[in-house]
N, C-alpha and C positions, 0 to 999 in steps of 0.2 A: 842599452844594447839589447838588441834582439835577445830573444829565446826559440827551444826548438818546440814545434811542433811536431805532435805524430802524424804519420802517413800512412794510412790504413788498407791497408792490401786490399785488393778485390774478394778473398778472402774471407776475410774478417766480414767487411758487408758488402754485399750486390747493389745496394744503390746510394745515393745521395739523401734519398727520405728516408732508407731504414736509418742511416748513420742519424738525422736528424731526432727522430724519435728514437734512439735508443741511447743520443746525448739527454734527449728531455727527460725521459722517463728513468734514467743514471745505471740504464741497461748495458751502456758501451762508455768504460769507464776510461778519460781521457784527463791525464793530473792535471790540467788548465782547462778544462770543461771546452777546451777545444781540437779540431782535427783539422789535416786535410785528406778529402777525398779526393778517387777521380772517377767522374759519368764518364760512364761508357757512350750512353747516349748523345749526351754534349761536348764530346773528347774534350773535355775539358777539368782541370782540379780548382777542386774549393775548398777555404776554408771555411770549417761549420763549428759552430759554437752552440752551445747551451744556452734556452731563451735566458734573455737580462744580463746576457755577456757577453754584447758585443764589443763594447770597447775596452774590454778588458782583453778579450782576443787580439782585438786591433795593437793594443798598445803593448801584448803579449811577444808579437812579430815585430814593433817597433814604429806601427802607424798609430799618430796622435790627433785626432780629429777633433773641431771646436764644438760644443754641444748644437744640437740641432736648431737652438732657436737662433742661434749666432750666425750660424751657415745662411737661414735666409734672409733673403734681400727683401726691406717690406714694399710691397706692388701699392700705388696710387697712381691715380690718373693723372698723367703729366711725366712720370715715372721713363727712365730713357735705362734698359737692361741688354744684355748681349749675352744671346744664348747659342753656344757651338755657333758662333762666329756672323750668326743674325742680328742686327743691330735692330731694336723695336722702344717704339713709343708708346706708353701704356693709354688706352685712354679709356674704357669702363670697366666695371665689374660685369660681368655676363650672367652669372648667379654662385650659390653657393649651398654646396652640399658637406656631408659629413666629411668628405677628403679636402675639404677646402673652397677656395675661393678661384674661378675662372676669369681670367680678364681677359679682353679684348685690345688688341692691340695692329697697330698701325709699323711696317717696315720703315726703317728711314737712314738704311745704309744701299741705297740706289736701286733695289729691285721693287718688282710691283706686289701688292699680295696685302693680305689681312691674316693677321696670325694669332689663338688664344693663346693665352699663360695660364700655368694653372703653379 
């Protein structure tokens, strides 16, 4: 079952990065090392956690995610992936840097186009 979170007034902090540095540095004390804010900016609320816990936030609120190497899908050439409902056919690597590996690829759910993966 879920748990609650706190919800930290405008108040308490003015933005979304002070609440962030003030989880890191254990300036804005939160008994699950996590919060939610809301930007003003991005009218929007987030939850923010203390680096090295995010899935323990996650799984704080009741979201269970598979670890990160599980999530991806390994890209080779020949490789047939469906990304937000683009069907594509892998077919090189393009190169690769510290964020990873880019590949190039070929549509082959009816439109025209060349599209990277990364």
């Amino acid at each position: 079952m879920a748990g609650k979170v706190p919800v930290l007034d405008t108040e308490v902090v003015c933005s979304v990065n002070q609440a962030v540095e003030g989880l890191n540095r254990g300036t804005l004390q939160c008994p699950e090392d996590c919060c939610i804010v809301y930007s003003v900016s991005n009218q929007g609320w987030y939850l923010l956690h203390r680096r090295g816990r995010r899935e323990a936030a996650l799984a704080h609120i009741g979201i269970h995610e598979e670890p990160q190497q599980q999530q991806q899908q390994q890209l080779t050439p020949g490789a047939v992936v469906t990304i937000g409902g683009c069907s594509c056919k892998v077919v090189a690597a393009l190169g690769t840097g510290s964020f990873g590996t880019v590949w190039a690829a070929e549509r082959t759910d009816g439109a025209a186009g060349e599209v990277a993966i990364k």
